[in-house]
GUMIFI-492203 format. One record per residue: residue number from 0; residue in one letter; x negated, y negated, z of N, C-alpha, C, O in turn. Coordinates in steps of 0.1 Angstrom, whole numbers, plus 5000, padded with zeros to 4 digits. Layout:
REM residues N
{resi->NUM | resn->A | n_c1->X | n_c2->Y | n_c3->Z | ca_c1->X | ca_c2->Y | ca_c3->Z | c_c1->X | c_c2->Y | c_c3->Z | o_c1->X | o_c2->Y | o_c3->Z} .
...
***
This chain:
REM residues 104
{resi->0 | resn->X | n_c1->4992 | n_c2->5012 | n_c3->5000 | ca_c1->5000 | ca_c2->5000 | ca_c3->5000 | c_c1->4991 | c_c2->4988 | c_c3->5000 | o_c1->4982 | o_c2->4988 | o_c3->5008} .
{resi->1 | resn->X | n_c1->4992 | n_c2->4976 | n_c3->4991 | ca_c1->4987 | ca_c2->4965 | ca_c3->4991 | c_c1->4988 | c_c2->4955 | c_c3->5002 | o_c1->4997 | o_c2->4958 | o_c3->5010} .
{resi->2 | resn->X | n_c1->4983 | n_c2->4946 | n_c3->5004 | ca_c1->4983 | ca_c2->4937 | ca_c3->5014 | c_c1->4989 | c_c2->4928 | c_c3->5010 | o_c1->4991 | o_c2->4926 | o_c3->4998} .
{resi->3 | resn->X | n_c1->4996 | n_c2->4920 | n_c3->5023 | ca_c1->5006 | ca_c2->4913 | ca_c3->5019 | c_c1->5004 | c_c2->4897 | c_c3->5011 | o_c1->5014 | o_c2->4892 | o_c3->5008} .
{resi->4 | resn->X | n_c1->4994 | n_c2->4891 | n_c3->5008 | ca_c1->4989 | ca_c2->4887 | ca_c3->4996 | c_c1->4988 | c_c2->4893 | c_c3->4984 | o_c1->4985 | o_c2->4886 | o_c3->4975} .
{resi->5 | resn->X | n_c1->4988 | n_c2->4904 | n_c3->4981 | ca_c1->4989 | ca_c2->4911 | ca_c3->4969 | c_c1->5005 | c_c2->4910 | c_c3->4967 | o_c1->5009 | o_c2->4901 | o_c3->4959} .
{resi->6 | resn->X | n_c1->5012 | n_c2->4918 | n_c3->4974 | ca_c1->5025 | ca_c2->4913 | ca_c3->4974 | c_c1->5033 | c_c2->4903 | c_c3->4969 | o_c1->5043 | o_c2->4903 | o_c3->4962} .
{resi->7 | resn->X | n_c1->5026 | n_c2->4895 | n_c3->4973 | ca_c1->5031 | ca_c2->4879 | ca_c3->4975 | c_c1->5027 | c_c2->4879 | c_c3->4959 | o_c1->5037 | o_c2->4879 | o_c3->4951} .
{resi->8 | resn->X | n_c1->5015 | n_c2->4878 | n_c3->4953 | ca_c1->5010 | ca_c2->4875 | ca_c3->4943 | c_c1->5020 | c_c2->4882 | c_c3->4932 | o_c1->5022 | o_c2->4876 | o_c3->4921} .
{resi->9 | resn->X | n_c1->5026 | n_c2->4895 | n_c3->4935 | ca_c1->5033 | ca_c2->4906 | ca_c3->4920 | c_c1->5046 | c_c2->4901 | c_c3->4923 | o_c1->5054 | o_c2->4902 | o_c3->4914} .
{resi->10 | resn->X | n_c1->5050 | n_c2->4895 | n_c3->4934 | ca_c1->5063 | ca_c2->4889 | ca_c3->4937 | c_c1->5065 | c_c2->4875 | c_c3->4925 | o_c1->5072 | o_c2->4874 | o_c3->4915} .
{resi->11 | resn->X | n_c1->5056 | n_c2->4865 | n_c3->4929 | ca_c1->5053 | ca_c2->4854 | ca_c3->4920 | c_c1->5052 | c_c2->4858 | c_c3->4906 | o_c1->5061 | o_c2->4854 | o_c3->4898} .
{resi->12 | resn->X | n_c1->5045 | n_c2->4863 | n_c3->4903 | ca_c1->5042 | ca_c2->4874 | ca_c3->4888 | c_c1->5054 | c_c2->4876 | c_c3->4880 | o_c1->5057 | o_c2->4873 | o_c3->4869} .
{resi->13 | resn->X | n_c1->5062 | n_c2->4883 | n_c3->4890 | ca_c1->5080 | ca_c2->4892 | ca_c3->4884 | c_c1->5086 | c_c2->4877 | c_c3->4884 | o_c1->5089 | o_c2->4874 | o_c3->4872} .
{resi->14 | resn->X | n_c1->5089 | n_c2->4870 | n_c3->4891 | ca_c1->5093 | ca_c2->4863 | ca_c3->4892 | c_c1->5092 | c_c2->4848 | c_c3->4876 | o_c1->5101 | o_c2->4844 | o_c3->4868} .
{resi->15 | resn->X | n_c1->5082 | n_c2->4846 | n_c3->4878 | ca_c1->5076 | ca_c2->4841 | ca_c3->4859 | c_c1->5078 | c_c2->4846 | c_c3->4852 | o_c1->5079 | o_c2->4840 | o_c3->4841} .
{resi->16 | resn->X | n_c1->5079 | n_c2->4862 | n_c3->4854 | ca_c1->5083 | ca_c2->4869 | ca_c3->4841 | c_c1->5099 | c_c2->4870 | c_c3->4840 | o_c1->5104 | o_c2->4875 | o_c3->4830} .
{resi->17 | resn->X | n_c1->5105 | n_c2->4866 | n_c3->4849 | ca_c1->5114 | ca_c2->4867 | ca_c3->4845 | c_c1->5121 | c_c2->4859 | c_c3->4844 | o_c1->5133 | o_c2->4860 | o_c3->4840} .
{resi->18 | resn->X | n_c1->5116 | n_c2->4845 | n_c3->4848 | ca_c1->5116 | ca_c2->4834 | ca_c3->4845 | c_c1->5119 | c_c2->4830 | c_c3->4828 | o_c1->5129 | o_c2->4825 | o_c3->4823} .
{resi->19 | resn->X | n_c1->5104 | n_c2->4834 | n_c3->4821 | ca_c1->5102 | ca_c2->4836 | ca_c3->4806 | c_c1->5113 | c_c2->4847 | c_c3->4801 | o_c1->5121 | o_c2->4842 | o_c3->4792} .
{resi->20 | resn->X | n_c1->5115 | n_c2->4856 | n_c3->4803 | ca_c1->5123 | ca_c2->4863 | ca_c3->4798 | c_c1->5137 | c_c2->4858 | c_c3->4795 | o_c1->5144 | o_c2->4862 | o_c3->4786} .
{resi->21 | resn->X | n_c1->5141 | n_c2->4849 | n_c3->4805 | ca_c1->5154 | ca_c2->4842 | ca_c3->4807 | c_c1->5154 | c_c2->4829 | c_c3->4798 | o_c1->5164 | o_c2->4825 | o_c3->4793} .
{resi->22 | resn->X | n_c1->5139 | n_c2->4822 | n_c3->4798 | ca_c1->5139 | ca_c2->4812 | ca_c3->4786 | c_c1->5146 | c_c2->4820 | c_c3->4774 | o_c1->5157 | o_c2->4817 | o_c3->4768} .
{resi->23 | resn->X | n_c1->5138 | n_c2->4831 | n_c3->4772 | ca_c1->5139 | ca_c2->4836 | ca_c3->4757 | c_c1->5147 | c_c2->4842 | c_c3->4749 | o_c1->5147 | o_c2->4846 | o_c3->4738} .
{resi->24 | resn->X | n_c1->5160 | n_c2->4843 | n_c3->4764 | ca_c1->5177 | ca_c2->4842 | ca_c3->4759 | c_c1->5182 | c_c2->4832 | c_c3->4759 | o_c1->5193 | o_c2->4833 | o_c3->4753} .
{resi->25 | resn->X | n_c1->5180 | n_c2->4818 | n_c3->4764 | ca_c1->5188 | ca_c2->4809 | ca_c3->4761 | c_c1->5193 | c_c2->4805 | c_c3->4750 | o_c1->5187 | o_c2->4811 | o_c3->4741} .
{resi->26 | resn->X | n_c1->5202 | n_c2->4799 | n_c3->4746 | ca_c1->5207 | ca_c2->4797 | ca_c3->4731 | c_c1->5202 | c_c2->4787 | c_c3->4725 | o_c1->5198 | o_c2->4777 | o_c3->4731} .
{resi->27 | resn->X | n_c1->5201 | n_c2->4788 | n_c3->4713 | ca_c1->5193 | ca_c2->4776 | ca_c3->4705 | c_c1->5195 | c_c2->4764 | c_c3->4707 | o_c1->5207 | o_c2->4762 | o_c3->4710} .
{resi->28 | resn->X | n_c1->5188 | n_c2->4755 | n_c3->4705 | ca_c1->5192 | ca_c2->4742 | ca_c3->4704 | c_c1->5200 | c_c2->4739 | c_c3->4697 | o_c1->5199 | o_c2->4746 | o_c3->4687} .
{resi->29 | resn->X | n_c1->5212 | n_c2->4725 | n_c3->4695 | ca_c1->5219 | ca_c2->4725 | ca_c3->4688 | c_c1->5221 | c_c2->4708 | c_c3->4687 | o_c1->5220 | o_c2->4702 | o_c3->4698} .
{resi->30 | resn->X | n_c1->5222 | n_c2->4702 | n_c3->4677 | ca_c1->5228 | ca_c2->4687 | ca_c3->4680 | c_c1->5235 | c_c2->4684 | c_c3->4666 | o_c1->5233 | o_c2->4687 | o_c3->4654} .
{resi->31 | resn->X | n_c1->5244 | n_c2->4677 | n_c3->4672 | ca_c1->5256 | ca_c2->4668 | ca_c3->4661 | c_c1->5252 | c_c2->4661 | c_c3->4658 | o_c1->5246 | o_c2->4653 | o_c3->4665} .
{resi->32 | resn->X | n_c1->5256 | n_c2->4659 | n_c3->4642 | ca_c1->5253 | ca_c2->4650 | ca_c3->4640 | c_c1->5264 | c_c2->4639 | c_c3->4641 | o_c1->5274 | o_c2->4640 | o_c3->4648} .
{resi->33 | resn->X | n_c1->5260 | n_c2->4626 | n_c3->4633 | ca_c1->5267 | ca_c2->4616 | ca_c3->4635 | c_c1->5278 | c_c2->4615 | c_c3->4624 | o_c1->5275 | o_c2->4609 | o_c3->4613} .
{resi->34 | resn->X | n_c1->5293 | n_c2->4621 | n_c3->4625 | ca_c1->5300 | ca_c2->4616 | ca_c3->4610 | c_c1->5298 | c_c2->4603 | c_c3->4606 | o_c1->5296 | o_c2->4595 | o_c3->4615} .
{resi->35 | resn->X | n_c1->5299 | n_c2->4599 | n_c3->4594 | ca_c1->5303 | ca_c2->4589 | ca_c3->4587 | c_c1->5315 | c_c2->4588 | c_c3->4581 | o_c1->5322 | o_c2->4577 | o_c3->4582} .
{resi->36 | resn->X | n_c1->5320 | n_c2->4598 | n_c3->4575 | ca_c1->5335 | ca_c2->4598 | ca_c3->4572 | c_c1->5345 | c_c2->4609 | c_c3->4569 | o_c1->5338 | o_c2->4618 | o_c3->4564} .
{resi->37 | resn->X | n_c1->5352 | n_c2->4610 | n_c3->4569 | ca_c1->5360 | ca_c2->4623 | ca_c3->4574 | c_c1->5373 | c_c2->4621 | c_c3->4564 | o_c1->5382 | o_c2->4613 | o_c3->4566} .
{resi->38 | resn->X | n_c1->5374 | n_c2->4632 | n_c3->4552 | ca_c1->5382 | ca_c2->4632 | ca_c3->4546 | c_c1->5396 | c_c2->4628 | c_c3->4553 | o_c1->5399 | o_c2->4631 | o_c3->4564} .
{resi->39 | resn->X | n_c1->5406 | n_c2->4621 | n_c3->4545 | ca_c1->5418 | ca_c2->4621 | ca_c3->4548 | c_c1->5425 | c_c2->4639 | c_c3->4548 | o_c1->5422 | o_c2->4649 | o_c3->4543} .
{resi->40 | resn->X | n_c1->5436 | n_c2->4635 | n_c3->4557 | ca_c1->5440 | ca_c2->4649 | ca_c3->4557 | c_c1->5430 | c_c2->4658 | c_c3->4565 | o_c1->5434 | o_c2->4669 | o_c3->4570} .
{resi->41 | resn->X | n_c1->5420 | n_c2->4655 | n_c3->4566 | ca_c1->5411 | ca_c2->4670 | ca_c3->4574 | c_c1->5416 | c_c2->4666 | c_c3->4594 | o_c1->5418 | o_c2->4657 | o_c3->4601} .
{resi->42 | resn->X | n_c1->5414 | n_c2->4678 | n_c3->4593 | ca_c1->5421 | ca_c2->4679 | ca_c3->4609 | c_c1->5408 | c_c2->4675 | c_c3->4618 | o_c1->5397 | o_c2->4674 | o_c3->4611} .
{resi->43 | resn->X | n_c1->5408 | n_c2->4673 | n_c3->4629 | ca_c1->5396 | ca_c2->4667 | ca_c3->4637 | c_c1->5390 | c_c2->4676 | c_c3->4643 | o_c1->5382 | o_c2->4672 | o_c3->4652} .
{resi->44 | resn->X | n_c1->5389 | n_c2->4692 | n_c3->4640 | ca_c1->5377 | ca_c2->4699 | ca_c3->4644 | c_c1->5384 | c_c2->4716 | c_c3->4637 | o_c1->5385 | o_c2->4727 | o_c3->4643} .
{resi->45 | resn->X | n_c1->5386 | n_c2->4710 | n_c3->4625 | ca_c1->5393 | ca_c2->4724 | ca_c3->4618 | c_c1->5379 | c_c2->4738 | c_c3->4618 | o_c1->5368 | o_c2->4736 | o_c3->4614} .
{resi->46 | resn->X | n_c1->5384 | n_c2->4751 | n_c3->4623 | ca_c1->5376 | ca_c2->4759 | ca_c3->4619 | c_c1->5365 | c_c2->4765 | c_c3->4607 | o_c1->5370 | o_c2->4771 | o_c3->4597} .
{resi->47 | resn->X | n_c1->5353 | n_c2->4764 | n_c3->4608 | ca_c1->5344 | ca_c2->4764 | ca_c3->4597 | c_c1->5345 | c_c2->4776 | c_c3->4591 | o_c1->5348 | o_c2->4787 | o_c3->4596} .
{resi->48 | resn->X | n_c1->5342 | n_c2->4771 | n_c3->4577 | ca_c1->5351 | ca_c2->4787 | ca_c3->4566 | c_c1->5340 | c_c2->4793 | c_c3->4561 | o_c1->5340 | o_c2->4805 | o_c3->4558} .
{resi->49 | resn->X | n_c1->5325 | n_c2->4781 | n_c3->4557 | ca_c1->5315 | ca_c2->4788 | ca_c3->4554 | c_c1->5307 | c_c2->4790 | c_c3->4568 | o_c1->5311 | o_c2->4787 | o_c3->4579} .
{resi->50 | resn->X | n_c1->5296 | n_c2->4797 | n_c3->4564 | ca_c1->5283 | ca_c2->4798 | ca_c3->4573 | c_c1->5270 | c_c2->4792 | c_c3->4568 | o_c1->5261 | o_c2->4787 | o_c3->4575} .
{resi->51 | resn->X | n_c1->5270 | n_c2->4794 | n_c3->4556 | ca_c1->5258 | ca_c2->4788 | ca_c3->4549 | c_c1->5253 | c_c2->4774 | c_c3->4552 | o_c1->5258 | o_c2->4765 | o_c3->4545} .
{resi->52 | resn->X | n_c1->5243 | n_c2->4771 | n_c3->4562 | ca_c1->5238 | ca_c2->4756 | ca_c3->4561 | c_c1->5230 | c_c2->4752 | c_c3->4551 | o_c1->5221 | o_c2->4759 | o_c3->4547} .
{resi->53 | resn->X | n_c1->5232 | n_c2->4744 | n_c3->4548 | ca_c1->5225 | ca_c2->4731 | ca_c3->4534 | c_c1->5210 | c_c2->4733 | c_c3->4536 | o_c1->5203 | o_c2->4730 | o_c3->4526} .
{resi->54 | resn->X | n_c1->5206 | n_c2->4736 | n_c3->4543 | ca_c1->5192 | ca_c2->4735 | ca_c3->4552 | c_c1->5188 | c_c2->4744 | c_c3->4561 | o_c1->5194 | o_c2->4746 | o_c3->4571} .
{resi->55 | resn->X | n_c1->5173 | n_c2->4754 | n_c3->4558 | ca_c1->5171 | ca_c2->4763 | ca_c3->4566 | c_c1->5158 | c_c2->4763 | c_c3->4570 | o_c1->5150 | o_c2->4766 | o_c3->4561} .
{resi->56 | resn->X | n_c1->5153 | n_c2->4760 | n_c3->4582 | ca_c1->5139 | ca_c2->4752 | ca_c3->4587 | c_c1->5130 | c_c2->4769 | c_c3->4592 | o_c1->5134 | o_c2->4780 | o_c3->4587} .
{resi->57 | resn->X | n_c1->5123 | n_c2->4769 | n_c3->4598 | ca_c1->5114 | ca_c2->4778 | ca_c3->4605 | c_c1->5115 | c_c2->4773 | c_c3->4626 | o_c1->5110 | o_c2->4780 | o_c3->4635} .
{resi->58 | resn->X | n_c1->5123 | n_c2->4762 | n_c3->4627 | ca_c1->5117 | ca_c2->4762 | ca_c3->4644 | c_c1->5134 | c_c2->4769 | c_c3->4646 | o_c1->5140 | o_c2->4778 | o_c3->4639} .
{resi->59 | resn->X | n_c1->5139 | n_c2->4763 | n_c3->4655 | ca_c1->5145 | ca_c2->4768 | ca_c3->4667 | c_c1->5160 | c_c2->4758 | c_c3->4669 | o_c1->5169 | o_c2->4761 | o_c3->4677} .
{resi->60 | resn->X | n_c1->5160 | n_c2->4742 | n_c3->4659 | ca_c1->5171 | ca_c2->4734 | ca_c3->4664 | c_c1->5183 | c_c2->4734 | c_c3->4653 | o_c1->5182 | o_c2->4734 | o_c3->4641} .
{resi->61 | resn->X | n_c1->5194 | n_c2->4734 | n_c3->4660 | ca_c1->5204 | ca_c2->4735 | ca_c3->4647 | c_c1->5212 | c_c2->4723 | c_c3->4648 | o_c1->5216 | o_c2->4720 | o_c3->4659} .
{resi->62 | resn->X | n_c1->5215 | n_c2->4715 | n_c3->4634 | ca_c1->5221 | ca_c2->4704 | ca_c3->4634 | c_c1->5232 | c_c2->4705 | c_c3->4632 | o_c1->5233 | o_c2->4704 | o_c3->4620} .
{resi->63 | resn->X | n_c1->5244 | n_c2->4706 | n_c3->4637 | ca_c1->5254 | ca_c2->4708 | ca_c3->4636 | c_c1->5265 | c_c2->4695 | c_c3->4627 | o_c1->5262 | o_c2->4683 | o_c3->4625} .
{resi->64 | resn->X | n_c1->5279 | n_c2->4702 | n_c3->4621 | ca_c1->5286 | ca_c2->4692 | ca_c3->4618 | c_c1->5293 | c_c2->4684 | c_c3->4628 | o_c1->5300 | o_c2->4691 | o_c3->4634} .
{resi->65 | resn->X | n_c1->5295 | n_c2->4669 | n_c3->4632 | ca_c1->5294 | ca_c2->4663 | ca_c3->4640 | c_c1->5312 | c_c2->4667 | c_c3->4640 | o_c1->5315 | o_c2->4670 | o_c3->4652} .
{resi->66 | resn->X | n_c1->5324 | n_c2->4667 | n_c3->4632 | ca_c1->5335 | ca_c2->4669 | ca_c3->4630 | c_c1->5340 | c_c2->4687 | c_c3->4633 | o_c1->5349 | o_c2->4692 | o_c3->4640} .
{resi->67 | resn->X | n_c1->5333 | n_c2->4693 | n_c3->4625 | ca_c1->5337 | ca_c2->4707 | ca_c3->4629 | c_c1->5332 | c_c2->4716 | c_c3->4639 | o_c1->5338 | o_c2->4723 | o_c3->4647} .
{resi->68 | resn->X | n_c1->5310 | n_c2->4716 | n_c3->4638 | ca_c1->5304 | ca_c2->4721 | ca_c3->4645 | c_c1->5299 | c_c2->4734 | c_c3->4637 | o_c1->5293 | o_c2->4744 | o_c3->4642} .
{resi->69 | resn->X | n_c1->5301 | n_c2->4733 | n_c3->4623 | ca_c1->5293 | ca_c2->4743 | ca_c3->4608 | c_c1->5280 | c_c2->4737 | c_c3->4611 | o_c1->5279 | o_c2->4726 | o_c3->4617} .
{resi->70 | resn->X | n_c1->5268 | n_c2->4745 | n_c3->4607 | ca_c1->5261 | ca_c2->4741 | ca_c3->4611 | c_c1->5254 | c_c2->4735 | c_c3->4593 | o_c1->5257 | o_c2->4741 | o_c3->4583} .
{resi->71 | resn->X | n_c1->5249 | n_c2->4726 | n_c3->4593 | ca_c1->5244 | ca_c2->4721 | ca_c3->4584 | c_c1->5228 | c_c2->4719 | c_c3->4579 | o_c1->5225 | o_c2->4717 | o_c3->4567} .
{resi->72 | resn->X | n_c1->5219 | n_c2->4719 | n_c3->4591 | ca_c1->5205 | ca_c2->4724 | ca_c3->4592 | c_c1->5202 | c_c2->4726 | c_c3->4603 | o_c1->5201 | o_c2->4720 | o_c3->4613} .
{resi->73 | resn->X | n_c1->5198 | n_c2->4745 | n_c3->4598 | ca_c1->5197 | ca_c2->4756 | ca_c3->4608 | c_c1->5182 | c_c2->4756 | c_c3->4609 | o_c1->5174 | o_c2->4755 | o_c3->4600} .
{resi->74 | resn->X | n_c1->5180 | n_c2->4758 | n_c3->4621 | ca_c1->5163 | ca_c2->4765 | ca_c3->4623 | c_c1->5154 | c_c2->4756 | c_c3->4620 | o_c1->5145 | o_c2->4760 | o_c3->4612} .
{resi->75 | resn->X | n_c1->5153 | n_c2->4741 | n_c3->4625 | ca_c1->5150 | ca_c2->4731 | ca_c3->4620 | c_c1->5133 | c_c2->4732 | c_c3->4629 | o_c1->5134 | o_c2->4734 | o_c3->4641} .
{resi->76 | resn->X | n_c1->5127 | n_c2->4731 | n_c3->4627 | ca_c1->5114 | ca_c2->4730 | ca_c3->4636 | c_c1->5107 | c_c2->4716 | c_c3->4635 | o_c1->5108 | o_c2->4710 | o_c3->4624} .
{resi->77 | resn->X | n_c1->5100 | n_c2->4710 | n_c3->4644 | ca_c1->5099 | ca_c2->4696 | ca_c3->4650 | c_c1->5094 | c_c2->4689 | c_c3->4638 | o_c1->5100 | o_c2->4679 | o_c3->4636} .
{resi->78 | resn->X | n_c1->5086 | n_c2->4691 | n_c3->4631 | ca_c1->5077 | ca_c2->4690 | ca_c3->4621 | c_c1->5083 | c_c2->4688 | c_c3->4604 | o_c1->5077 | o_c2->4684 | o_c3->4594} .
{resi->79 | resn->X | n_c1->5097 | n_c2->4692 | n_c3->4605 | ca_c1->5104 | ca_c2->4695 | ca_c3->4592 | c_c1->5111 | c_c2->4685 | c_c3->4592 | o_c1->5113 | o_c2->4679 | o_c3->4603} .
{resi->80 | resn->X | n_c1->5117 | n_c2->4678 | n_c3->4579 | ca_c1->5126 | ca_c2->4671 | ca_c3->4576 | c_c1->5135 | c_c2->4676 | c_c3->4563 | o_c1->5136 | o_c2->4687 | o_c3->4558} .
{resi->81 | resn->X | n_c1->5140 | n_c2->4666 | n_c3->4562 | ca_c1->5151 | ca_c2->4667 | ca_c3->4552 | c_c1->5151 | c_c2->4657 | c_c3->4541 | o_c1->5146 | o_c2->4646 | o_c3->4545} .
{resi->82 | resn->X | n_c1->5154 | n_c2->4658 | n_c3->4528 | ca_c1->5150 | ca_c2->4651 | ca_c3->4518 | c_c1->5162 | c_c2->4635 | c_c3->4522 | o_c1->5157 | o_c2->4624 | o_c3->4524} .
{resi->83 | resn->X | n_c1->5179 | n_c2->4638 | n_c3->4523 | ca_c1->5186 | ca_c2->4634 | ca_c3->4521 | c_c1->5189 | c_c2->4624 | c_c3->4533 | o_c1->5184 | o_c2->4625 | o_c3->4544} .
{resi->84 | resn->X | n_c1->5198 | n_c2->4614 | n_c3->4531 | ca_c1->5199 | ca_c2->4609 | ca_c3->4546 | c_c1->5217 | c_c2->4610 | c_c3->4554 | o_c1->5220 | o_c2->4608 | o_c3->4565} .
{resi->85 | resn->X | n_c1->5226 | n_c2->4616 | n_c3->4540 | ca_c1->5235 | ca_c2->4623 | ca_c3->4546 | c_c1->5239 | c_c2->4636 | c_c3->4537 | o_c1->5235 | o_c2->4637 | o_c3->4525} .
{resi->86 | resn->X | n_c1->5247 | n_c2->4644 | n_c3->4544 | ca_c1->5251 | ca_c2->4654 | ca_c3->4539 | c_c1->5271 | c_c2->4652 | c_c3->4542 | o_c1->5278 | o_c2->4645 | o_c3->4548} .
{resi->87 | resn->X | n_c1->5274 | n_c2->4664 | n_c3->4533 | ca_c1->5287 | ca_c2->4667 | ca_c3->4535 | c_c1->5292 | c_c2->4679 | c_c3->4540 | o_c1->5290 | o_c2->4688 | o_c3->4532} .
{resi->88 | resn->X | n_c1->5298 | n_c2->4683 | n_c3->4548 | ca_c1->5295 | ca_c2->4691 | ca_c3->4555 | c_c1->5305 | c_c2->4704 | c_c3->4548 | o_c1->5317 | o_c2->4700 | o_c3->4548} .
{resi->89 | resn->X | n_c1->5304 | n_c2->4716 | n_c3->4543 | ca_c1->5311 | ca_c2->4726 | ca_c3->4534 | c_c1->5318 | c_c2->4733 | c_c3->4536 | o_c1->5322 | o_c2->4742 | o_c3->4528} .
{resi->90 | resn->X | n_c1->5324 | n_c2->4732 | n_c3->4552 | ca_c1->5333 | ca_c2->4738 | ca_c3->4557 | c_c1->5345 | c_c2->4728 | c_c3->4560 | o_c1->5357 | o_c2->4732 | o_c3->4560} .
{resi->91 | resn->X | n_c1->5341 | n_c2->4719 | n_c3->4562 | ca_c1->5353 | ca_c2->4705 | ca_c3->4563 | c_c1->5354 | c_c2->4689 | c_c3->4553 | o_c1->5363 | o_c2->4681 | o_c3->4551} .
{resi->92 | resn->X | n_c1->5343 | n_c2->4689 | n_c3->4549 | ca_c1->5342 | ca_c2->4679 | ca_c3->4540 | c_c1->5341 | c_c2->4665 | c_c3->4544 | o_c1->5342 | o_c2->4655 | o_c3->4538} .
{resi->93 | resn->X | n_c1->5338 | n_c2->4668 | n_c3->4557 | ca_c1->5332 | ca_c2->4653 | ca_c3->4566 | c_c1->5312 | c_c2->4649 | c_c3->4559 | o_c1->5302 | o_c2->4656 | o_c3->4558} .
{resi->94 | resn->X | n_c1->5315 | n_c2->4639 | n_c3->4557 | ca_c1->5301 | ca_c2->4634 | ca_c3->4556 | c_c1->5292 | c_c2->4630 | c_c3->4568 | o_c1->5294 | o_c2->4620 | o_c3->4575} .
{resi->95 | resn->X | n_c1->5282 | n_c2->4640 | n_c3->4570 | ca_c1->5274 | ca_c2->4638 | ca_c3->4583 | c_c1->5260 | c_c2->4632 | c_c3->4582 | o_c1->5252 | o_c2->4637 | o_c3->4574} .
{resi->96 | resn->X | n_c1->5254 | n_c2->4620 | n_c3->4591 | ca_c1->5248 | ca_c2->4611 | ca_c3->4591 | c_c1->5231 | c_c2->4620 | c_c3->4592 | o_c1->5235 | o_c2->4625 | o_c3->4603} .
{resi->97 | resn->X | n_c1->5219 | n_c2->4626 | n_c3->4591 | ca_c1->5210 | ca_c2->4629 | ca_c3->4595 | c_c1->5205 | c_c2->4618 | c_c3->4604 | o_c1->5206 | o_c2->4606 | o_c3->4600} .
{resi->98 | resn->X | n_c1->5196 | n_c2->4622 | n_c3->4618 | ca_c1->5188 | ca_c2->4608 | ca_c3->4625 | c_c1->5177 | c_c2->4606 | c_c3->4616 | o_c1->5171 | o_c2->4614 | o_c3->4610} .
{resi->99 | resn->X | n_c1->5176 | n_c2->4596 | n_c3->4618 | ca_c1->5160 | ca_c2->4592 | ca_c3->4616 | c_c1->5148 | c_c2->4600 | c_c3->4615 | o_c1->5140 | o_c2->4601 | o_c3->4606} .
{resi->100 | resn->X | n_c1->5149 | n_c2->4606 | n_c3->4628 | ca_c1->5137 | ca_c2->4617 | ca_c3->4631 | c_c1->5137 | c_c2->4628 | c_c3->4620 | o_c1->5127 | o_c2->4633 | o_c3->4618} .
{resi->101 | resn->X | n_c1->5145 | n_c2->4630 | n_c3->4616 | ca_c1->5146 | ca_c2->4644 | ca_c3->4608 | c_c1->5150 | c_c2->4639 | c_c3->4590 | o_c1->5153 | o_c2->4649 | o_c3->4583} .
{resi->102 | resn->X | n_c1->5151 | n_c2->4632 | n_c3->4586 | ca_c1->5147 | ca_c2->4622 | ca_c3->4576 | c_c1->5130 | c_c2->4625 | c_c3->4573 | o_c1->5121 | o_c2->4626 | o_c3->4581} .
{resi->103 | resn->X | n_c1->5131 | n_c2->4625 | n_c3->4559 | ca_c1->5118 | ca_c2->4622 | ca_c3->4551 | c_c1->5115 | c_c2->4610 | c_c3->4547 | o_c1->5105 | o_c2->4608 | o_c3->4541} .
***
């Protein structure tokens, strides 16, 4: 049997690991964007019919449509941009603003 600083120490250990392990279920990042305009007639958070986002990055953040919540650029990683500065979103037909930050 180990001493009770050993202990202590595999206690701390499990504990980080399972710490990490719990980061690496959390759910992706996600952020809305900003609508600009929102077809007439479209309902104010009608269910999305596609899945396909306009945009498919390498990191981990997903841009959502600010009106439905379709995702519009998936898997965005910090370093990536986007050519456009809005999009229209293919499941509802709201036009969604990109920030700044994620602009080319």
């Amino acid at each position: 049997m180990g001493s009770p600083h050993e202990d202590d120490a595999t206690s701390a250990l499990d504990a980080r690991t399972s710490s990490q392990d719990h980061q690496e279920r959390e759910p992706v990042p996600t952020i809305s964007l900003k609508v600009t305009h929102v077809p007439p007639g479209a309902a104010a958070r009608p269910t999305p019919q596609f899945d396909k986002p306009l945009f498919r990055g390498t990191g981990d953040t997903d841009y959502l449509c600010g009106n439905c919540g379709a995702a519009i650029a998936a898997s965005m990683g910090p370093a990536q941009r986007v050519i456009i500065d809005a999009a229209t979103c293919s499941a509802c037909g709201a036009e969604n603003e990109f920030p700044l930050s994620l602009r080319a």
